[in-house]
C-alpha positions in Angstrom: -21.5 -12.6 -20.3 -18.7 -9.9 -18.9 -16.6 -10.3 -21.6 -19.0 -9.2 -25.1 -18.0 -11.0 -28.1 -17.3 -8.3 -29.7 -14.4 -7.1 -28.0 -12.9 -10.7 -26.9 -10.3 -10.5 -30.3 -9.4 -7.5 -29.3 -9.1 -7.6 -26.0 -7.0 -10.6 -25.7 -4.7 -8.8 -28.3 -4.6 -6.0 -25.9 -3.8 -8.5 -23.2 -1.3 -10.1 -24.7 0.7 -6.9 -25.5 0.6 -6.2 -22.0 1.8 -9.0 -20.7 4.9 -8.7 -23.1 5.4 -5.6 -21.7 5.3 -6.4 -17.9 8.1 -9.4 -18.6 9.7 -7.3 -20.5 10.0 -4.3 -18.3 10.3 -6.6 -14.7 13.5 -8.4 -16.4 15.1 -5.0 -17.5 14.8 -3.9 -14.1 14.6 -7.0 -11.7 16.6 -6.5 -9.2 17.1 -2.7 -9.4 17.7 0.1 -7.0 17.7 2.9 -9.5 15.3 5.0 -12.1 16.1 3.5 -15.3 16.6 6.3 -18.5 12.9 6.6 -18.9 12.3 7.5 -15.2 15.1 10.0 -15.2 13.8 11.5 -17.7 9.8 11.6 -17.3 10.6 11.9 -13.3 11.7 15.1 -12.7 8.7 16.7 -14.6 6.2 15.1 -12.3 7.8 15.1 -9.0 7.9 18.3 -6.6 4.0 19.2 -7.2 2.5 22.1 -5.5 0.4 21.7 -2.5 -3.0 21.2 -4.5 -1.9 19.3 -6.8 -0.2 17.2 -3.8 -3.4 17.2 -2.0 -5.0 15.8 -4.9 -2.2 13.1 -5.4 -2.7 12.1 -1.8 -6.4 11.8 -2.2 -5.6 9.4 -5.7 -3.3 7.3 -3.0 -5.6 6.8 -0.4 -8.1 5.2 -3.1 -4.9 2.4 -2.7 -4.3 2.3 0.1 -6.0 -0.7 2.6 -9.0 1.3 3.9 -9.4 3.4 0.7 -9.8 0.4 -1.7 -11.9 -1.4 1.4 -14.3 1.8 0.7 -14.5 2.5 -2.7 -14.6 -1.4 -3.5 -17.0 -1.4 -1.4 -19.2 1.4 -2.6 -18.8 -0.2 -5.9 -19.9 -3.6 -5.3 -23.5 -1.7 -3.8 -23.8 -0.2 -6.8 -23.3 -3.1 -8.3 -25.4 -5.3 -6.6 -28.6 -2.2 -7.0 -27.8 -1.6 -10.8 -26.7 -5.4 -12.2 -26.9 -7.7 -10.0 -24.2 -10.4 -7.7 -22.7 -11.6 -10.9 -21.4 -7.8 -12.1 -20.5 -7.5 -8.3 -18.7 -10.6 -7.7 -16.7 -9.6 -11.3 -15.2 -6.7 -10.5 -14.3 -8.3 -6.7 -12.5 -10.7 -9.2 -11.0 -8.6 -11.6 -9.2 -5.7 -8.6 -8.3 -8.8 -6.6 -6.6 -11.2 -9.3 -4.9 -7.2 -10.6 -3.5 -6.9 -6.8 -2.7 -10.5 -6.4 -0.8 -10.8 -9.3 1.5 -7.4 -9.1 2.1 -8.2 -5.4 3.4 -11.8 -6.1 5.5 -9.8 -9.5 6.7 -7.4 -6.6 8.6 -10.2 -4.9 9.9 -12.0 -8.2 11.0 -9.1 -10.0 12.8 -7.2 -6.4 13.0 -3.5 -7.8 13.1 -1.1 -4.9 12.6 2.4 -4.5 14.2 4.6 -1.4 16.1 1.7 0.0 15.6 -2.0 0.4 12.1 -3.5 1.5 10.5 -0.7 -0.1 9.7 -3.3 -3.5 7.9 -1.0 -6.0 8.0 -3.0 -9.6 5.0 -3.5 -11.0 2.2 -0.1 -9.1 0.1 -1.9 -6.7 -2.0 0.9 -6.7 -2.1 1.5 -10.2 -2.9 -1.8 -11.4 -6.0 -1.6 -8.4 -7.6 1.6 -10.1 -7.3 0.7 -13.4 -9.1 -3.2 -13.3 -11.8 -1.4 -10.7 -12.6 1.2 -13.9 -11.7 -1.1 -16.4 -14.0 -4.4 -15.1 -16.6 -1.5 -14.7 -16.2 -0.4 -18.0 -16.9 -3.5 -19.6 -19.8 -4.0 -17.5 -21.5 -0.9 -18.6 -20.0 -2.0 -22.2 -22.3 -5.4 -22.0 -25.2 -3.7 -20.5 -25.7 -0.9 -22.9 -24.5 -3.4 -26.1 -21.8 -1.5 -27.8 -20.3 -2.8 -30.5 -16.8 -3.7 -31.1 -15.4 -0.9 -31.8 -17.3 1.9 -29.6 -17.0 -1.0 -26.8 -13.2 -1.3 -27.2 -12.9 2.6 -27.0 -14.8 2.7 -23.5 -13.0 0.3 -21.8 -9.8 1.6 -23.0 -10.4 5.0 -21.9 -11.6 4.0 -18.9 -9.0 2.0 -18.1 -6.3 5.0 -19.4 -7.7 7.4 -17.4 -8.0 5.9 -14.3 -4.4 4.2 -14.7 -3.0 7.4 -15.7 -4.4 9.3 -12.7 -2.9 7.3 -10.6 0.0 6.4 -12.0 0.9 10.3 -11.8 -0.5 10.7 -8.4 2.4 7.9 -7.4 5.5 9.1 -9.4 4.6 12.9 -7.8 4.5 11.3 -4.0 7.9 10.0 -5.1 6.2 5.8 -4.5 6.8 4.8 -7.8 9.2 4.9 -10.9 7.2 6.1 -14.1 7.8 2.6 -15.4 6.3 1.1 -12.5 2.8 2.5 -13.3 3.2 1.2 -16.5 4.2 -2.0 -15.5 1.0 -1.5 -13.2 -1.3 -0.5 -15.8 -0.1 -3.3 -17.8 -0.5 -5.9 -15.3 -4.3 -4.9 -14.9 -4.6 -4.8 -18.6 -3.6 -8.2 -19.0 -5.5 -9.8 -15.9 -9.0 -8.4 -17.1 -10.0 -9.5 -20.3 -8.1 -13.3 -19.0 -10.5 -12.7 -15.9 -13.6 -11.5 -18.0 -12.9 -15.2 -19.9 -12.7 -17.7 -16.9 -16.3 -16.1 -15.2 -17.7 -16.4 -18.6 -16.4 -19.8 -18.8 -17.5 -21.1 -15.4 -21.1 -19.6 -16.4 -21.0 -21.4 -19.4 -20.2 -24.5 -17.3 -22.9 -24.1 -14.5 -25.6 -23.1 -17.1 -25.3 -26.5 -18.8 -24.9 -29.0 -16.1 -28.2 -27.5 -14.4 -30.3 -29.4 -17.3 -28.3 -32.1 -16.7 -28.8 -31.7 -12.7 -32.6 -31.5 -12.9 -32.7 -35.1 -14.9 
């Protein structure tokens, strides 16, 4: 199980707040060109970084990009397979790609766009990608080490806060994102998860009793 019972109330409340708040958010801005107030507000403050903190912010984006998810996906899944086993490593495949496939496809339906037209930005691509890897992680490690519900909840949240917050910052600062695009990103992730976390479980559930059946 990827999804303990212990945090499955929870996290589906969780889930469901998110996904209020990416419909929310994509229908105030579908079809925008602009910040909204929020952006030109929190924008300014995080824009114009120094050069380390730029380099650092670059580093965050490359983790995003093609070959930097490719690689760190990738280093994750060996872990993976070493530590837990093909089930934890074909979970968190699951979780990043459902997180990407479903912000990209929101991209194209909600059509905000940042520095001109083509450049769709509405819900972070990136962000949602970093915060499902730690996030699907997180509840792995959650499972394995039993936590309970609350202590479990905390972890996975945390995990999923920080990571979405790094690089949610590292995008506004690169000027790739309006603030409320990493939280639409974050969101996005933090309602795929726990939904994601429910169908494996479910199709486990499935296989493990037709094999009974199978062997009759």
């Amino acid at each position: 199980m990827v999804l303990p019972g212990a945090l499955r109330a929870g996290l589906g409340l969780v889930a469901g707040v998110a996904a209020l708040v990416v419909g929310v958010l994509g229908g105030m801005y579908a079809g925008h060109g602009r910040p909204g107030r929020v952006d030109a507000w929190v924008q300014p403050a995080v824009e114009g970084a120094g050069p380390t903190p730029r380099h650092f912010a670059l580093a965050l984006d490359f983790l995003g990009e093609p070959l930097g998810s490719v690689l760190l996906v990738g280093a994750v899944v060996a872990g993976c397979l070493l530590l837990w086993g093909p089930r934890a490593a074909v979970f968190v495949v699951a979780c990043v790609g459902v997180a990407v496939g479903v912000a990209t496809v929101l991209k194209y339906v909600v059509g905000r766009t940042i520095h001109g037209a083509g450049n769709l930005s509405y819900p972070s691509g990136h962000t949602a990608f970093l915060t499902a890897l730690a996030f699907a992680l997180a509840l792995i490690v959650t499972g394995r080490l039993g936590l309970g519900g609350a202590a479990g909840t905390v972890l996975v949240l945390a995990s999923a806060l920080v990571a979405g917050a790094a690089m949610g910052w590292a995008q506004v600062a690169l000027g790739a994102h309006y603030p409320t695009d990493v939280v639409g990103g974050w969101c996005t992730a933090l309602a795929v998860v726990p939904a994601t976390a429910w169908l494996v479980d479910r199709s486990a559930g499935r296989d493990a009793r037709s094999r009974p059946a199978a062997r009759r």
